[in-house]
N, CA, C and O atoms as a GROMACS GRO file, in nm:
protein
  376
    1UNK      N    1  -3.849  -0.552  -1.046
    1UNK     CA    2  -3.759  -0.439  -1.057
    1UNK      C    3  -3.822  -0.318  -0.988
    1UNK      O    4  -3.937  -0.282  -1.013
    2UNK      N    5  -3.754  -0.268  -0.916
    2UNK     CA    6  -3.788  -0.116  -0.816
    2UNK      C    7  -3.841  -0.005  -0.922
    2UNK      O    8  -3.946   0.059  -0.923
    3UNK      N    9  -3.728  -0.005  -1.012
    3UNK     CA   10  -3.744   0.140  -1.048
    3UNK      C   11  -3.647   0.068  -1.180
    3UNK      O   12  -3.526   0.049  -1.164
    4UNK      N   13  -3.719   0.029  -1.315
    4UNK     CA   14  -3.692  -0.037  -1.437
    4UNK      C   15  -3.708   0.125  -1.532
    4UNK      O   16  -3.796   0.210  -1.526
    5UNK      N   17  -3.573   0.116  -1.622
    5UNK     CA   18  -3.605   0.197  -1.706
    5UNK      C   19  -3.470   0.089  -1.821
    5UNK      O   20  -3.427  -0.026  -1.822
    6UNK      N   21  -3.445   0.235  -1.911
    6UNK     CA   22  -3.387   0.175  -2.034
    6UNK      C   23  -3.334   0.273  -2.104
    6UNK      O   24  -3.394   0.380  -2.108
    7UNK      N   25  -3.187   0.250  -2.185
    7UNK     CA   26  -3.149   0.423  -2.247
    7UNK      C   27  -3.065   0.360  -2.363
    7UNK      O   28  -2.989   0.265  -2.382
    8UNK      N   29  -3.105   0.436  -2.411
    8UNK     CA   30  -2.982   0.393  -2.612
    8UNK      C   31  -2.863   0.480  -2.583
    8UNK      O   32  -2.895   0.597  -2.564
    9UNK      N   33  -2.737   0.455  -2.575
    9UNK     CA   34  -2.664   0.541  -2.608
    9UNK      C   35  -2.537   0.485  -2.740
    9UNK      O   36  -2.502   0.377  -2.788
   10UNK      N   37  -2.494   0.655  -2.763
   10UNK     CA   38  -2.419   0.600  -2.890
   10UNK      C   39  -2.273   0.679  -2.810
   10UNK      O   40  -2.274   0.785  -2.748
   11UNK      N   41  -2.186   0.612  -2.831
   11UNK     CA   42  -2.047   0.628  -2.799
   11UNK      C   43  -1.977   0.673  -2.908
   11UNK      O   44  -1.986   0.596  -3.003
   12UNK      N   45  -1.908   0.773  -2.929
   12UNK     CA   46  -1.800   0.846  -3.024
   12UNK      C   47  -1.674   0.848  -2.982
   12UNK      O   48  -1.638   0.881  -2.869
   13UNK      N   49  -1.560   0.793  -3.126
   13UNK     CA   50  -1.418   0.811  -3.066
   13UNK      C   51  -1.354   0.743  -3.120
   13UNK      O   52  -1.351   0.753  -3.242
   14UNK      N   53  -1.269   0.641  -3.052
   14UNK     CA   54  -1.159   0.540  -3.102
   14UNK      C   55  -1.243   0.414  -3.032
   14UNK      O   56  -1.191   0.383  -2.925
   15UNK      N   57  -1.330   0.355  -3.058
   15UNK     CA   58  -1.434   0.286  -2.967
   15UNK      C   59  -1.439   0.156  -3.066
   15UNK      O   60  -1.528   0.088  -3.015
   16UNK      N   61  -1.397   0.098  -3.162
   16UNK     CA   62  -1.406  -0.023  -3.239
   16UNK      C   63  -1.251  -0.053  -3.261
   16UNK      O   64  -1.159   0.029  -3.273
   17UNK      N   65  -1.246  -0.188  -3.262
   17UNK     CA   66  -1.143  -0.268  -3.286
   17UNK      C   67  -1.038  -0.230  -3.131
   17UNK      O   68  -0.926  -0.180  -3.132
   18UNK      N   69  -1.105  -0.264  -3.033
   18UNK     CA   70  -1.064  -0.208  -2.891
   18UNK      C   71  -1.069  -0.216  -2.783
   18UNK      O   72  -1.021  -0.168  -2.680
   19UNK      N   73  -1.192  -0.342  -2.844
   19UNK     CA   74  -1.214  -0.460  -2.723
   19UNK      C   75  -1.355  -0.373  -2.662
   19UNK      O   76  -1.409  -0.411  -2.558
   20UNK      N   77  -1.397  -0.276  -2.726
   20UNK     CA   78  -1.550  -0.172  -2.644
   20UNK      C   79  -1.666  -0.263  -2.631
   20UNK      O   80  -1.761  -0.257  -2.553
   21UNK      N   81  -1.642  -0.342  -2.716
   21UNK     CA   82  -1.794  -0.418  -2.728
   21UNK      C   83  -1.809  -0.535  -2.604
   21UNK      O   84  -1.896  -0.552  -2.518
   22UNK      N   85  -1.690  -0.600  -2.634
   22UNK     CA   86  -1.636  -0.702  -2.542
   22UNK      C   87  -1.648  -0.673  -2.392
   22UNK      O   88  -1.691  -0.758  -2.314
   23UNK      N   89  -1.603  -0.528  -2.345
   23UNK     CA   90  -1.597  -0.476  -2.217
   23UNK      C   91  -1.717  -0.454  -2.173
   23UNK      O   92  -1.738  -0.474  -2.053
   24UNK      N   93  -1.817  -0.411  -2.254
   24UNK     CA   94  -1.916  -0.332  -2.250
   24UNK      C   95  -2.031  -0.474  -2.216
   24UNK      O   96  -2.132  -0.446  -2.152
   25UNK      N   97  -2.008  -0.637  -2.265
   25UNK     CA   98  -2.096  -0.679  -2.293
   25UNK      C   99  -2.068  -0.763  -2.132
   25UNK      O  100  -2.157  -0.801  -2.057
   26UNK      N  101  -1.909  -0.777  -2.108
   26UNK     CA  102  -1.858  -0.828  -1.984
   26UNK      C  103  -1.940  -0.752  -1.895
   26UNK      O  104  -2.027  -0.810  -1.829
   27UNK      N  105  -1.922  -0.625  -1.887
   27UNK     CA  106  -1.975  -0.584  -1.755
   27UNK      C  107  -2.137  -0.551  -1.730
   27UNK      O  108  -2.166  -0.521  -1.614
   28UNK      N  109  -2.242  -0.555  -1.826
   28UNK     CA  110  -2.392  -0.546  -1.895
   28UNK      C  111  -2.417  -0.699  -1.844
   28UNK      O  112  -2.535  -0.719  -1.817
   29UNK      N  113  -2.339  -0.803  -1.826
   29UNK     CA  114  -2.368  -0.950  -1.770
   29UNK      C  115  -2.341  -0.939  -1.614
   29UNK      O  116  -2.402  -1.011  -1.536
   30UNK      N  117  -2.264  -0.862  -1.580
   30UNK     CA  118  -2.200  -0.841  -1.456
   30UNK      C  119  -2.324  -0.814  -1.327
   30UNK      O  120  -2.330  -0.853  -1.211
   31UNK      N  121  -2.435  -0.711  -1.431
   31UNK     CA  122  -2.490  -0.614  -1.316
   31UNK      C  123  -2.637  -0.674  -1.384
   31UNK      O  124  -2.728  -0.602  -1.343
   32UNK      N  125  -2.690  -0.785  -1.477
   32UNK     CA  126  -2.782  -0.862  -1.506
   32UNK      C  127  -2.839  -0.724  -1.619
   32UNK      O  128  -2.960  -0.746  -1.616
   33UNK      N  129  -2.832  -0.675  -1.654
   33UNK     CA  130  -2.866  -0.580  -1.750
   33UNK      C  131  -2.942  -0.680  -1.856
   33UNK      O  132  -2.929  -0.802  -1.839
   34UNK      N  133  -3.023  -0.629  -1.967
   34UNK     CA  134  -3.055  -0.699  -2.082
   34UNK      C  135  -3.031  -0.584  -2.194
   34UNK      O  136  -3.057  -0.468  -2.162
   35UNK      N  137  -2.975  -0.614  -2.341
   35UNK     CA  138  -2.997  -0.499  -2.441
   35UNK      C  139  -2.910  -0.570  -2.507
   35UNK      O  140  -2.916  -0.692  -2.514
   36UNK      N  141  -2.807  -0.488  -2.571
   36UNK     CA  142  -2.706  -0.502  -2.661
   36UNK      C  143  -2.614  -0.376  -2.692
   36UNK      O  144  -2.638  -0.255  -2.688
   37UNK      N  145  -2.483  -0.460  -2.728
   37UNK     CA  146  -2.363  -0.368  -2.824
   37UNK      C  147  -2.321  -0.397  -2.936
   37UNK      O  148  -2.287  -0.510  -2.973
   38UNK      N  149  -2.318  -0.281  -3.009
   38UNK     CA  150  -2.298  -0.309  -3.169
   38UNK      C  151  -2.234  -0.176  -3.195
   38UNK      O  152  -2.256  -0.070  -3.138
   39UNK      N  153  -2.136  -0.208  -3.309
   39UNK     CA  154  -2.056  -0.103  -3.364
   39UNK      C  155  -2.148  -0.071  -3.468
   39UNK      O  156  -2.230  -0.159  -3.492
   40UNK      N  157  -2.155   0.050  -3.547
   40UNK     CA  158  -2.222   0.100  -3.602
   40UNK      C  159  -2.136   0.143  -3.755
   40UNK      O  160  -2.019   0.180  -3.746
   41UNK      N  161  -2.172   0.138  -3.825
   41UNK     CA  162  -2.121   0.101  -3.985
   41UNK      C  163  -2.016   0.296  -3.969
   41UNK      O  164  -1.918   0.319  -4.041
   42UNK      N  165  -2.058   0.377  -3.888
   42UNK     CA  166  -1.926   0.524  -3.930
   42UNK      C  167  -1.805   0.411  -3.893
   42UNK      O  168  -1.753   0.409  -4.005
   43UNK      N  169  -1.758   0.356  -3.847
   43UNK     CA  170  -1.641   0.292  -3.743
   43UNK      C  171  -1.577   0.384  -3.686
   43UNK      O  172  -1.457   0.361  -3.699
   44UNK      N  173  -1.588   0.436  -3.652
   44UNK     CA  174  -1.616   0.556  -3.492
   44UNK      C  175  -1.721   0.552  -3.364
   44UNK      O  176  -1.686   0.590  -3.252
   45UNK      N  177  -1.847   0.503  -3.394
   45UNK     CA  178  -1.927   0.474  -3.298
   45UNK      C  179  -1.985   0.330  -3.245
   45UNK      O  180  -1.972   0.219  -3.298
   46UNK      N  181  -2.037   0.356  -3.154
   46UNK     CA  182  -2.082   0.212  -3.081
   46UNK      C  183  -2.188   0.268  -3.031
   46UNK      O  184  -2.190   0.374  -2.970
   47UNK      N  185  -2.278   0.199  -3.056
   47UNK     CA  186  -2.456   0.162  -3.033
   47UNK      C  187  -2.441   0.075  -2.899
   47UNK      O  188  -2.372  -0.026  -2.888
   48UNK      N  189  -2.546   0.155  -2.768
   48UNK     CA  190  -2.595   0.032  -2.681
   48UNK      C  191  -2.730   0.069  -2.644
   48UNK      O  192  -2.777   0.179  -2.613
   49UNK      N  193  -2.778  -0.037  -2.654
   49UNK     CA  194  -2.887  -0.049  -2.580
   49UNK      C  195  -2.900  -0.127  -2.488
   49UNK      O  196  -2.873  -0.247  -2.491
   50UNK      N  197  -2.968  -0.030  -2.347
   50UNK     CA  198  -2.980  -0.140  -2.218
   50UNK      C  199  -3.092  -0.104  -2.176
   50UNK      O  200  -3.140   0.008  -2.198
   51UNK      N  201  -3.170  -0.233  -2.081
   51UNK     CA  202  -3.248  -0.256  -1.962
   51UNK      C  203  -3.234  -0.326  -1.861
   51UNK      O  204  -3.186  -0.438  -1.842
   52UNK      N  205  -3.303  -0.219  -1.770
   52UNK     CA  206  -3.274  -0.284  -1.575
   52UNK      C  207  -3.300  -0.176  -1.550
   52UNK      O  208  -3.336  -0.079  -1.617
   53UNK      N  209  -3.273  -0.202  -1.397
   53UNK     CA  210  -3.240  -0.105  -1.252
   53UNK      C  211  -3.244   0.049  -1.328
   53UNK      O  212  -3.231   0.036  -1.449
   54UNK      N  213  -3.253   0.129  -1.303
   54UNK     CA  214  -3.212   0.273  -1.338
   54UNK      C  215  -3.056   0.260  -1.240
   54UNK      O  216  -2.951   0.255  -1.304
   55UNK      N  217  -3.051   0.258  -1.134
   55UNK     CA  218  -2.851   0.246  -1.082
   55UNK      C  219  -2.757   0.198  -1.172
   55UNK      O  220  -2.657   0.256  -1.213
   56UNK      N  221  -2.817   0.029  -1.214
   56UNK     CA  222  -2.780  -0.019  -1.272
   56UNK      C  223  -2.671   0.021  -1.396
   56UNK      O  224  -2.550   0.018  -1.415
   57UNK      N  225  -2.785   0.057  -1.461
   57UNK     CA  226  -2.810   0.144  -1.592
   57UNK      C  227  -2.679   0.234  -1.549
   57UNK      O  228  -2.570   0.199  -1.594
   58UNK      N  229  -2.686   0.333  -1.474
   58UNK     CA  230  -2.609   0.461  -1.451
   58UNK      C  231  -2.439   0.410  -1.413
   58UNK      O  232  -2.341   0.483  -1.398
   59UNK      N  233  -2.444   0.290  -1.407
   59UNK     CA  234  -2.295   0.249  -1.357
   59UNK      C  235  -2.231   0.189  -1.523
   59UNK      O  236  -2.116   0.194  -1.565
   60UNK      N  237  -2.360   0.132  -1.592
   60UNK     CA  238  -2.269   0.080  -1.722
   60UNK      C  239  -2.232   0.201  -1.782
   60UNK      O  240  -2.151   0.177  -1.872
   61UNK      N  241  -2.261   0.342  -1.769
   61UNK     CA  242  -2.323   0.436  -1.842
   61UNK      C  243  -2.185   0.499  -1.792
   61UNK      O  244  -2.113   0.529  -1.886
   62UNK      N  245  -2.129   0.528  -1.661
   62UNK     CA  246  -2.013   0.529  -1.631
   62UNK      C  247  -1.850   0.479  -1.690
   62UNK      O  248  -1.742   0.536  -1.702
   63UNK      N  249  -1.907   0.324  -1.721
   63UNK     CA  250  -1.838   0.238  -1.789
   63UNK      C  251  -1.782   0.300  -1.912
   63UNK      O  252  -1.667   0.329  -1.943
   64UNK      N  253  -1.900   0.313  -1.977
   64UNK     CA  254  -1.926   0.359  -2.150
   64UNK      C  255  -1.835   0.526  -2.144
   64UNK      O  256  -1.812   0.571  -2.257
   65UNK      N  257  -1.809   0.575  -2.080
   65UNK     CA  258  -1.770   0.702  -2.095
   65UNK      C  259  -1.605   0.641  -2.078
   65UNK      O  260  -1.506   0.693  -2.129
   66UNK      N  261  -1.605   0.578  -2.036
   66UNK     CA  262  -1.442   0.552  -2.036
   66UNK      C  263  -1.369   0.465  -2.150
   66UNK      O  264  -1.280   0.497  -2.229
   67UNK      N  265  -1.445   0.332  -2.129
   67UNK     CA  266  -1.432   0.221  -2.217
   67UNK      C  267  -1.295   0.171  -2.162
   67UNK      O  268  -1.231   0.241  -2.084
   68UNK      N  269  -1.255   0.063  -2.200
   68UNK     CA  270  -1.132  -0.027  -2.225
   68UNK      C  271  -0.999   0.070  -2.253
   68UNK      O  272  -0.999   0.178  -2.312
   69UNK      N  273  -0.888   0.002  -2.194
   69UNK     CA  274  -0.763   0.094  -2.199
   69UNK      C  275  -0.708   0.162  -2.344
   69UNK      O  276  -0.649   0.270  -2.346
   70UNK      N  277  -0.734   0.090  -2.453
   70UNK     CA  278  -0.751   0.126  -2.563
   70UNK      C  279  -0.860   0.234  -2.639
   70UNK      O  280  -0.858   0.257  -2.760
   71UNK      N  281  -0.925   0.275  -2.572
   71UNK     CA  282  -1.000   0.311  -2.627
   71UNK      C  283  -1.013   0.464  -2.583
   71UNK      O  284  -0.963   0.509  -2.480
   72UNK      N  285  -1.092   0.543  -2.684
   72UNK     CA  286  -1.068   0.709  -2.633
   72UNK      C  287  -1.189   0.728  -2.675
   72UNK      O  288  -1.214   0.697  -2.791
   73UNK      N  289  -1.315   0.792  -2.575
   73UNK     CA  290  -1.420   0.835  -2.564
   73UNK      C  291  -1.417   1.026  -2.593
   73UNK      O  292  -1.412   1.122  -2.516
   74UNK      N  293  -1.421   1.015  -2.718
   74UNK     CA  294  -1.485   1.178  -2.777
   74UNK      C  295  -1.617   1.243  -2.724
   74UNK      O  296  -1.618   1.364  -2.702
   75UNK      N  297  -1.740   1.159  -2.701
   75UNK     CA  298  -1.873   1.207  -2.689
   75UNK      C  299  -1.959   1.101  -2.692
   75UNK      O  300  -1.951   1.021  -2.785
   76UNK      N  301  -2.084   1.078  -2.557
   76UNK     CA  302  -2.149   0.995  -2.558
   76UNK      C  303  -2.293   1.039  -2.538
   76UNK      O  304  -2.332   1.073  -2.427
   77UNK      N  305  -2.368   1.039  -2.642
   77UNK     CA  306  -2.522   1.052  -2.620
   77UNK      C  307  -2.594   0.964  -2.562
   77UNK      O  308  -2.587   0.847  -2.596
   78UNK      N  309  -2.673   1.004  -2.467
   78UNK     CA  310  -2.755   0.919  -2.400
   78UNK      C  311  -2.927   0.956  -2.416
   78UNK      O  312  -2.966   1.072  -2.403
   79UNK      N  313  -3.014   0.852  -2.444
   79UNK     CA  314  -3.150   0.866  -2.459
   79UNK      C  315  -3.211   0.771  -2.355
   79UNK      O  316  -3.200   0.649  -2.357
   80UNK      N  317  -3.288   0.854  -2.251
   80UNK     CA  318  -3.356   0.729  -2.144
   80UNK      C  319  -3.475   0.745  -2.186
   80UNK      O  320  -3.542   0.843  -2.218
   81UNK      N  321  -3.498   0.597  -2.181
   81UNK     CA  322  -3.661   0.558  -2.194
   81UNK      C  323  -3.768   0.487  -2.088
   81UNK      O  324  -3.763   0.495  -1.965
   82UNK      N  325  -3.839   0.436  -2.146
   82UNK     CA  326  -3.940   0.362  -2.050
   82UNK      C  327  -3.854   0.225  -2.075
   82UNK      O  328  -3.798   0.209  -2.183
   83UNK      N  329  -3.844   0.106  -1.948
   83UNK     CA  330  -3.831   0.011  -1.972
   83UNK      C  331  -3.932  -0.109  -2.058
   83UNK      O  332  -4.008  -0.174  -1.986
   84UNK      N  333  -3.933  -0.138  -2.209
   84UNK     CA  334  -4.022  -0.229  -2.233
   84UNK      C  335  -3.995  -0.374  -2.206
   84UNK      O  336  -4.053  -0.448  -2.286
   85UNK      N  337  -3.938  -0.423  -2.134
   85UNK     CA  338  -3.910  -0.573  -2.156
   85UNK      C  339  -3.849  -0.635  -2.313
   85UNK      O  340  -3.857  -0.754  -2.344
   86UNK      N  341  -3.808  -0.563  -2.374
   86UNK     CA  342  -3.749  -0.627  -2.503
   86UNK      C  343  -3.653  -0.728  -2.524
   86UNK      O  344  -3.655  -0.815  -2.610
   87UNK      N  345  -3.577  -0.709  -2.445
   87UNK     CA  346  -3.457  -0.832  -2.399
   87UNK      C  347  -3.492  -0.905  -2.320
   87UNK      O  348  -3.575  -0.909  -2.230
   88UNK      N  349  -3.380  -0.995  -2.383
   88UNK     CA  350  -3.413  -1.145  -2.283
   88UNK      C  351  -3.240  -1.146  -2.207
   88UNK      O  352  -3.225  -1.198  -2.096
   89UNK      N  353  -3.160  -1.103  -2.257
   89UNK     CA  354  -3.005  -1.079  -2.237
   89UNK      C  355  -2.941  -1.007  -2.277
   89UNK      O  356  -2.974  -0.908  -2.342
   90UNK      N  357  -2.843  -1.038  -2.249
   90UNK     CA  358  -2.738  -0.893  -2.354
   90UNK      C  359  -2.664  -0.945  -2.426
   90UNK      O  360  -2.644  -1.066  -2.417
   91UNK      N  361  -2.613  -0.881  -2.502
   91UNK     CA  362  -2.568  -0.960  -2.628
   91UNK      C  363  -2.460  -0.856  -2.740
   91UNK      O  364  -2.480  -0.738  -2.766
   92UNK      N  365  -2.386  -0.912  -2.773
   92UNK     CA  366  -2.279  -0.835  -2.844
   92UNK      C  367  -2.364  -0.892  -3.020
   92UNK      O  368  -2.360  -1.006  -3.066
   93UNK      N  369  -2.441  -0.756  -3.092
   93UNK     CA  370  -2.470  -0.801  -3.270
   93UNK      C  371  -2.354  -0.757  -3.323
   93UNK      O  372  -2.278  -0.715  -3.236
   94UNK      N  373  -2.289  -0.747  -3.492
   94UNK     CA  374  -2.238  -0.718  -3.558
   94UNK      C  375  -2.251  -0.642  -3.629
   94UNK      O  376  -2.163  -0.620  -3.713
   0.00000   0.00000   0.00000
């Protein structure tokens, strides 16, 4: 990897039961990403965590601000980190 990093973000809005996770995990396979999506117990937010590319990264991150046609993005925090190798894939938890 050129330039490997990694960022948590949490998504706010109409983002569960909306297909966010699903979209989010489709296109995180798309661009070889590793991390995960998970809805988060408010049922308003969605948890991701990713690693790869820093571009990479910045295009799912694109994604996440929009989400699925259903869905309405209020506010998305983003935290970048160091890439640790923690994932092996990406993966939709519960």
């Amino acid at each position: 990897m050129a330039n490997p990093a990694a960022f948590r973000a949490i998504i706010h809005g109409h983002v569960q039961g909306v297909f966010f996770r699903a979209v989010v995990f489709e296109r995180a396979n798309e661009l070889g990403l590793t991390g995960y999506v998970r809805n988060l117990p408010s049922g308003r937010e969605v948890e991701v965590r990713a690693e790869g590319e820093r571009e990479l990264l910045e295009k799912l991150i694109e994604l996440v601000k929009v989400g699925p046609p259903l869905a309405r993005v209020d506010h998305i925090s983003v935290k970048w980190s160091n890439c640790k190798g923690e994932f092996h894939r990406f993966t939709v938890r519960d």
